[in-house]
C-alpha atoms as one frame of an Amber mdcrd trajectory, in Angstrom:
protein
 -39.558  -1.151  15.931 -38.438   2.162  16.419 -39.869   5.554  14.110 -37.204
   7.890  13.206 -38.247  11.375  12.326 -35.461  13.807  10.589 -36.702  17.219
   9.569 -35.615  19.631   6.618 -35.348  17.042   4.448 -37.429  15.325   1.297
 -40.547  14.119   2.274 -39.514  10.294   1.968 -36.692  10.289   3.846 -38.749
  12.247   6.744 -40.112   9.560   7.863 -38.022   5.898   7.892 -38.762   2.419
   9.831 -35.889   1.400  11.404 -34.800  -2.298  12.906 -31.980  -1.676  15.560
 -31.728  -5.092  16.149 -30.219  -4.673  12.887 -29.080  -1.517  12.257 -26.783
   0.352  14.084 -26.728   4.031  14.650 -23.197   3.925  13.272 -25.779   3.459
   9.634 -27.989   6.310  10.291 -24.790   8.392  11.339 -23.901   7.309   7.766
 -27.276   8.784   5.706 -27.074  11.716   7.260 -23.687  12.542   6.476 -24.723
  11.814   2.744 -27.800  13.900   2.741 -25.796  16.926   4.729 -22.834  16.676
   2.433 -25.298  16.735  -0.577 -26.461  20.173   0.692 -22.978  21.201   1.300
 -22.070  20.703  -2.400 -24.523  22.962  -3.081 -23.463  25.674  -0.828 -19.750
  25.469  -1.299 -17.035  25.495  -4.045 -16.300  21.676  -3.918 -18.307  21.070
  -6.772 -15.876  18.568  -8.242 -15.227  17.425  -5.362 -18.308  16.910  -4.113
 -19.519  14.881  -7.570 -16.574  12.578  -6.887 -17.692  11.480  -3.121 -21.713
  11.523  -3.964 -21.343   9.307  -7.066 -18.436   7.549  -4.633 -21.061   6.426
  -1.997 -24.054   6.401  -4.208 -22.782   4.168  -6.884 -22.035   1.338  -4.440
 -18.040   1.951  -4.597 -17.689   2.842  -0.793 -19.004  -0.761   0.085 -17.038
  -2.381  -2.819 -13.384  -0.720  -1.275 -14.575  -1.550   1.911 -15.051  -5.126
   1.019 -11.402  -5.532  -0.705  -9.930  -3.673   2.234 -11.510  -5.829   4.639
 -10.324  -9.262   2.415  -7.129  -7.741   2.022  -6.388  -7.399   5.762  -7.867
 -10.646   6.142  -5.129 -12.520   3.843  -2.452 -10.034   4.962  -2.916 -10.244
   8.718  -1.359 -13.464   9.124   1.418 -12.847   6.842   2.403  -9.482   8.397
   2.160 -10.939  11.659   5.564 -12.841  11.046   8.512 -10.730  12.613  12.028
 -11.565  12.089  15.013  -9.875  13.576  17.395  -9.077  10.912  21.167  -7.986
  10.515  22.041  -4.615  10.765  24.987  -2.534   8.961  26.142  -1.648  11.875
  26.151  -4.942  13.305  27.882  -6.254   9.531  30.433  -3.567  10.094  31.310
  -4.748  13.845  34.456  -6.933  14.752  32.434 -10.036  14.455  31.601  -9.891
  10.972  35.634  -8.619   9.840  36.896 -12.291   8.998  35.511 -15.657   8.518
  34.945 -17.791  11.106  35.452 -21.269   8.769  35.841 -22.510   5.303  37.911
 -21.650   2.451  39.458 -18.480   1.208  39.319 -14.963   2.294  37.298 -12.255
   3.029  37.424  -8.483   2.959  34.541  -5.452   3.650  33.611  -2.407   1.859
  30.967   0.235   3.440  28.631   1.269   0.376  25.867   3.619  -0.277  23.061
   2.424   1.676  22.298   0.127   4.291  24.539  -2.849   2.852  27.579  -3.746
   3.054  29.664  -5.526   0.535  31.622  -8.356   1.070  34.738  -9.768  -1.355
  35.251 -13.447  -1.181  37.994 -14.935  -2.530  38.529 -18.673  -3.607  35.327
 -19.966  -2.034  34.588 -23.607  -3.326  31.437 -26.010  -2.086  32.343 -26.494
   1.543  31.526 -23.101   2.059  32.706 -20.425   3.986  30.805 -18.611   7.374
  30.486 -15.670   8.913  28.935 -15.051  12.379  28.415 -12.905  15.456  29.444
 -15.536  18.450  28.562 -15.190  21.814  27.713 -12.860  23.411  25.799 -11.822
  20.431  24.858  -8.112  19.595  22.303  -6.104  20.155  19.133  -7.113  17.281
  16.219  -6.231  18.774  15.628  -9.155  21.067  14.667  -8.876  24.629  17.757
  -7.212  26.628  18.575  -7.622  29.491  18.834 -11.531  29.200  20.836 -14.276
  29.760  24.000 -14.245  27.431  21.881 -11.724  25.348  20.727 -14.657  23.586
  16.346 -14.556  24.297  14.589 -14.293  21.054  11.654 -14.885  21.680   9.978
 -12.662  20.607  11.004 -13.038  17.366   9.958 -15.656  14.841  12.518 -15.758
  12.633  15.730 -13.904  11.347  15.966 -12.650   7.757  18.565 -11.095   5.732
  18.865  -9.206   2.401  21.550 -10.095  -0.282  22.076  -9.123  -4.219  24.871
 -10.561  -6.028  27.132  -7.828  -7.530  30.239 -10.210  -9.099  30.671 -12.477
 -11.789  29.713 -15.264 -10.630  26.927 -17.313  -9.022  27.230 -17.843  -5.258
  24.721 -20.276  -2.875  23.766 -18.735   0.327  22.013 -19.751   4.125  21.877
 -18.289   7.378  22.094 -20.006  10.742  21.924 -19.496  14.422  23.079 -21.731
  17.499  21.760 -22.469  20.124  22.371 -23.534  23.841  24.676 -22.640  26.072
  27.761 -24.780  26.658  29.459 -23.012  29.922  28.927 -22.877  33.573  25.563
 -20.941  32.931  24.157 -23.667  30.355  21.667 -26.698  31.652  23.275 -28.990
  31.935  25.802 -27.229  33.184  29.194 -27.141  31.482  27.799 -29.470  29.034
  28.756 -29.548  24.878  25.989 -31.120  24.104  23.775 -28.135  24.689  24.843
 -26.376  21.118  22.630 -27.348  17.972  23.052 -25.485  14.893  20.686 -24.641
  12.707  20.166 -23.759   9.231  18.124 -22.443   6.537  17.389 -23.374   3.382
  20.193 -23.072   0.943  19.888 -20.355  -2.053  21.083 -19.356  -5.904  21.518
 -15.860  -6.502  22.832 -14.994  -9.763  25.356 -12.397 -10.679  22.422  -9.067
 -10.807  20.306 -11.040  -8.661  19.197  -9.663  -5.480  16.363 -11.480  -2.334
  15.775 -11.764   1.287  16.473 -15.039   2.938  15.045 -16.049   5.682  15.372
 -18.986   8.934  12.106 -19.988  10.066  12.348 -20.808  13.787   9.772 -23.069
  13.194  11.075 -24.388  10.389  14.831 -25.050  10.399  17.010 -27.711   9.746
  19.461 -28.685  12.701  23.100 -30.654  12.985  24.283 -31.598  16.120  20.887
 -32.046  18.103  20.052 -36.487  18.375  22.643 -35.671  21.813  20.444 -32.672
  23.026  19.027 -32.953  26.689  16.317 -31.792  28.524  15.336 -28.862  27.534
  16.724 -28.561  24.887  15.183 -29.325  21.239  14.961 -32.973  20.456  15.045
 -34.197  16.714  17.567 -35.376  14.523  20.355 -34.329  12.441  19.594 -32.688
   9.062  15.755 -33.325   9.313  13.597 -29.759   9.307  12.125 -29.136  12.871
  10.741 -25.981  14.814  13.226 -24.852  17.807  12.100 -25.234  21.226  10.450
 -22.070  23.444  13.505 -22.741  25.867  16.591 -22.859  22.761  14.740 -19.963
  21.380  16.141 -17.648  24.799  19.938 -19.570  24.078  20.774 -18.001  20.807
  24.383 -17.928  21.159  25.690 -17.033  17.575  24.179 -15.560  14.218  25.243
 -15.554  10.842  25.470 -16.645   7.051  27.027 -19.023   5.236  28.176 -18.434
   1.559  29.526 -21.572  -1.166  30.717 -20.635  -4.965  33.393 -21.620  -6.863
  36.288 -18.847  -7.038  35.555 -15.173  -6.362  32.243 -13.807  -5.078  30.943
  -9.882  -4.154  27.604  -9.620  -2.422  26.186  -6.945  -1.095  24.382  -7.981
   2.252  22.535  -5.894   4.599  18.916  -5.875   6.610  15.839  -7.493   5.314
  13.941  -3.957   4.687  12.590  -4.615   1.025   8.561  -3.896   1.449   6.666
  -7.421   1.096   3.822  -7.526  -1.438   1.216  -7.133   1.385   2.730  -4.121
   2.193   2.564  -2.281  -1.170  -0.997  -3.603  -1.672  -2.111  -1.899   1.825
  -0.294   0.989   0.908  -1.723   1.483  -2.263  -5.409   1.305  -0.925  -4.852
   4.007   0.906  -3.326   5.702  -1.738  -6.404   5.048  -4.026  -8.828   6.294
  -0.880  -6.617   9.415  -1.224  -9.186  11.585  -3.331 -11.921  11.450  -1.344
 -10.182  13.316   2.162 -11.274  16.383   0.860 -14.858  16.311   1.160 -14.757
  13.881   4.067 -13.020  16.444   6.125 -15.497  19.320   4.865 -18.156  16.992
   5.985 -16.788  15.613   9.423 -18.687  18.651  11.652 -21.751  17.272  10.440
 -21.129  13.367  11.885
């Protein structure tokens, strides 16, 4: 047990028991900025100010925010911990995204305001129609230099943004490949080695706008009951997480639409804040009021 003594202060705060085993000096640290900053109030021209932070701390409101920060970084931590590569506008605007790569119809571009870009589909019907970066893929973020530019790693996911802007209702998933089918690919030289896989499928209707995304952990795959080691065992059309090894062979990206006549979308990268986001964002907003006094007080810590 430990006696602090403070001096120029009341009389029965001059003299205060103290358990560090405890009590941290981080808590004393914390008294004496309130009893300086009281004294400051009364020297300075931050009355209001002032008012605001004393009956801040002293009403029990500093521990309260604290609390709901601390619970709100709790349940957001894991969720903000996902990260997903997305689709750029550059990358929508490249060569690889110009014409379809299967299905039904036709489709044309349009650069827009924005990050998007819109993209006219004509006579699309429910076989559905894809679009796709093929190997060697583009640059998204993932870990460069690598083999075939394909390791993603890193990532655990791959998201996109899309709001319907036609007439109609259109249906909407993305996919990736995986494995490596030429001389470089194990095996070697070897078909077998591609699995694609898919997301969920979605509605959007005609003002409708969301974010899609492919869980790598979570995806559903076609073409992967031949697969070899190491590739990703499992079987077709039944939801499984892709290997650490297919996760370095991405060798195409892209997004599959289905409708039933014309479509316009508007597609570009998943950017759209996530609720955990705003609330973070708006706790510090609401701490916002008090930097005033904190700051006139922070010589005195």
């Amino acid at each position: 047990m430990l006696i602090l003594q403070t001096q120029g202060f009341s009389p029965e705060s001059e003299h205060r028991e103290l358990d560090f085993s405890i009590r941290s000096r981080y808590t004393i640290r914390y008294e004496v900025a309130q009893r300086n900053q009281a004294r400051l109030c009364k020297k300075s021209r931050l009355t209001s100010d002032c008012m605001v932070f004393n009956n801040f701390f002293r009403g029990g409101k500093m521990k309260s925010y604290l609390f709901v920060v601390g619970l709100s970084m709790l349940i957001c931590g894991p969720l903000q911990a996902n990260l997903d590569f997305s689709i750029s506008e550059e990358a929508l605007l490249s060569g690889e995204f110009a014409s379809r790569s299967w299905g039904p119809g036709n489709v044309s571009r349009m650069d827009v305001d924005g990050e998007a870009v819109q993209f006219s589909f004509t006579s699309l019907s429910s076989s559905g129609t894809g679009l796709k970066d093929n190997y060697p893929v583009q640059d998204y973020g993932q870990i460069l230099p690598s083999h075939g530019s394909g390791d993603f790693s890193i990532f655990d996911g791959y998201s996109v943004w899309f709001s319907n802007v036609g007439q109609m209702d259109v249906t909407v998933s993305l996919f990736v490949n995986t494995g490596f089918t030429g001389p470089s690919g194990v095996p070697s030289s070897d078909w077998t080695n591609d699995t694609f896989w898919q997301s969920s499928w979605q509605n959007i209707s005609p003002g409708e706008s969301l974010v899609l995304q492919l869980d790598f952990d979570d995806a559903r795959p076609f073409n992967i009951s031949d697969n070899k080691v190491p590739h990703t065992h499992g079987t077709d059309g039944q939801w499984t997480a892709i290997n650490a090894y297919d996760r370095t062979e991405i060798s195409a990206i892209g997004f599959e639409v289905l409708g039933s006549g014309d479509a316009t979308i508007l597609v570009g990268p998943s950017t759209i804040p996530e609720p955990c986001t705003l609330l973070l964002f708006g706790l510090g907003s609401a701490m916002a009021f008090c930097v005033k006094p904190v700051t006139a007080i922070s010589k005195y810590l």
